[in-house]
C-alpha positions as CSV (number, residue, x, y, z in Angstrom):
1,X,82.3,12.0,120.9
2,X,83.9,14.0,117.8
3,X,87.4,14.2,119.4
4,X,86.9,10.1,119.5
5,X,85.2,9.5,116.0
6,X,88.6,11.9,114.5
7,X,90.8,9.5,116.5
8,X,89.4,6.5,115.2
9,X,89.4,7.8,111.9
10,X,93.3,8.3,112.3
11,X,93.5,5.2,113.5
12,X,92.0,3.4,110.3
13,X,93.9,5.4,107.8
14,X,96.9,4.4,109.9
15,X,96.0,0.7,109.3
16,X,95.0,1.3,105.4
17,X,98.4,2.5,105.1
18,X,100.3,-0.2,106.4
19,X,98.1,-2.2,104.3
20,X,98.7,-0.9,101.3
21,X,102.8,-0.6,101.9
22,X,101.8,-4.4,102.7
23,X,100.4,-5.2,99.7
24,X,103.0,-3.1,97.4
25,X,105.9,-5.4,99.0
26,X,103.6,-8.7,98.6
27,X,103.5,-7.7,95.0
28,X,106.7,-7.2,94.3
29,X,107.8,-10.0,96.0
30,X,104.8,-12.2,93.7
31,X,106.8,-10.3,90.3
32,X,110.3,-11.7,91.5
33,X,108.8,-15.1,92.2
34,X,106.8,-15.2,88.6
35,X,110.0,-13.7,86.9
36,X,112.0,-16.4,89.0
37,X,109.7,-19.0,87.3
38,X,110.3,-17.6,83.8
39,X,113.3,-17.7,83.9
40,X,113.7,-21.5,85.1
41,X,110.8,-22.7,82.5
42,X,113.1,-20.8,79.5
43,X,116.7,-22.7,80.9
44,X,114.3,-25.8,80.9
45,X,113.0,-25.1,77.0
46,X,116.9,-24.2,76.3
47,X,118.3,-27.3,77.8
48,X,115.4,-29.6,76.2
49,X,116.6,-28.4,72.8
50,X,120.3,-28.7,73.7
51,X,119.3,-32.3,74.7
52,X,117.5,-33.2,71.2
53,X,120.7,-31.3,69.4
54,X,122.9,-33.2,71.4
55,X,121.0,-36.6,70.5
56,X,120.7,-35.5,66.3
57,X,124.4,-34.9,66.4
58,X,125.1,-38.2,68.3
59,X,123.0,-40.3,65.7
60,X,124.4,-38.1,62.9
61,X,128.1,-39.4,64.2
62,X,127.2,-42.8,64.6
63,X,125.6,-43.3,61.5
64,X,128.8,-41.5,60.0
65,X,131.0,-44.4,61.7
66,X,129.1,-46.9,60.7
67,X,129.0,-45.8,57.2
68,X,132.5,-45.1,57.2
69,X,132.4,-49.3,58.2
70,X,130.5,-50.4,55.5
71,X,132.2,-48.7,52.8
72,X,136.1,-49.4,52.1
73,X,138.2,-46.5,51.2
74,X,139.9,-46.5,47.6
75,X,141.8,-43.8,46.0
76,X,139.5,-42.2,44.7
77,X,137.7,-41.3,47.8
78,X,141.0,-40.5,49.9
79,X,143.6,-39.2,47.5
80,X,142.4,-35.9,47.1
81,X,142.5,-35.1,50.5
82,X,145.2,-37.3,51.8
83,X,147.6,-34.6,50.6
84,X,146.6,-32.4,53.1
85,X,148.6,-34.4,55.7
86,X,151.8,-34.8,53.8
87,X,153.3,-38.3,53.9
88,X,150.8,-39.7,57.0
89,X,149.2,-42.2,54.7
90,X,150.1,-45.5,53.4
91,X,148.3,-47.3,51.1
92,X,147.5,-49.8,53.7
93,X,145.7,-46.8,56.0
94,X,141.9,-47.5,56.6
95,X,139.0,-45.4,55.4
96,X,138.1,-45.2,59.5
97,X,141.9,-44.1,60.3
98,X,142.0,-41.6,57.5
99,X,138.2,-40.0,58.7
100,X,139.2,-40.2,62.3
101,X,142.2,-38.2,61.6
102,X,140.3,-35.7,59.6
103,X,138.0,-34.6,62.6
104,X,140.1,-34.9,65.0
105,X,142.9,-33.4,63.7
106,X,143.4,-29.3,63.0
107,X,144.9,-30.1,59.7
108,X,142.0,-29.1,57.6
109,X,141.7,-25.6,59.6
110,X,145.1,-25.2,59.2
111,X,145.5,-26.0,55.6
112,X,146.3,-23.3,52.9
């Protein structure tokens, strides 16, 4: 009766073992999911903000262009920086042509 109560005793600590190396695995494998999940919610949060950024520059340009519509250029808003592109500019250029130009050309970042 002993030599099977030891046994069975063997037995079960066999069992709570395995158990436990079970539940160490099941736990790491619950920390990699969790940190999986972090790490998508954060790119989410990131991109969301990119998204609003993207939309305040967007409405930012647009109501840049359409300003740059309403008001004519004269020489006093140009003149001083028409320089910067040398001999470009006739007096018959637009305000739009002239601010286009400006952001999309490396003049400025060139300049002296």
């Amino acid at each position: 009766m002993y030599t099977e109560a030891l046994q069975e005793n063997e037995r079960l600590k066999s069992r709570l073992q395995d158990s436990k190396q079970e539940l160490v695995k099941i736990r790491s494998q619950l920390e990699k999911v969790a940190q999986r999940q972090d790490r998508m919610s954060e790119r989410a949060t990131v991109l969301e903000t990119e998204k609003r950024e993207k939309q305040v520059l967007e409405k930012r340009v647009t109501d840049m262009e359409e300003e740059i519509k309403v008001s004519p250029c004269n020489s006093k808003c140009c003149a001083p920086t028409l320089g910067l592109f040398g001999n470009h500019f006739t007096s018959g250029t637009s305000h739009a042509s002239f601010v286009s130009l400006m952001f999309s050309s490396k003049a400025l970042t060139n300049s002296p």
